[in-house]
C-alpha positions, 0 to 999 in steps of 0.5 A: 516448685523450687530452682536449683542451678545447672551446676548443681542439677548436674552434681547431684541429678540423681538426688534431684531425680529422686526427690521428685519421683518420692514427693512429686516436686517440680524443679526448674534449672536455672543457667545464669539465672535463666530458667533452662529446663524442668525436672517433673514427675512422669505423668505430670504432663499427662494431666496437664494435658487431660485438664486442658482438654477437659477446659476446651471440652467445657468451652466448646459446650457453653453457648456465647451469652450475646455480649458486645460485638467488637471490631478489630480496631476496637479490639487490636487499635487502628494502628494494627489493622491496615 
């Protein structure tokens, strides 16, 4: 993945657009050295999304193993449970 500024996306997005529909890159522009907006392959999400639920699916299945049980101030500390 590499970045490219605004500016630059903006000069040349047709270049861009076309280097990651030929090699699949993602590209991130940056705007004063912030990350701004992503540049993807169509389809990209669509298996990001399939990954995820196949991920959720697989939890989903799996049984808990029986390990500790904790409290939220175990788990969060005092100061967050009034």
């Amino acid at each position: 993945m590499r970045t490219v500024t605004a500016t630059t996306a903006n000069r040349s997005f047709s270049r861009l657009a076309h280097e990651v529909s030929s090699n699949g890159e993602t590209i991130i522009v940056v705007l004063q050295g912030k990350p701004l907006v992503q540049i993807a392959p169509v389809g990209q999400e669509n298996q990001k999304n399939a990954a995820w639920e196949e991920l959720m699916t697989h939890l989903r299945s799996v049984k808990p193993t029986g390990g500790p049980k904790w409290t939220k101030e175990e788990i969060y500390g005092e100061a967050l449970c009034l």
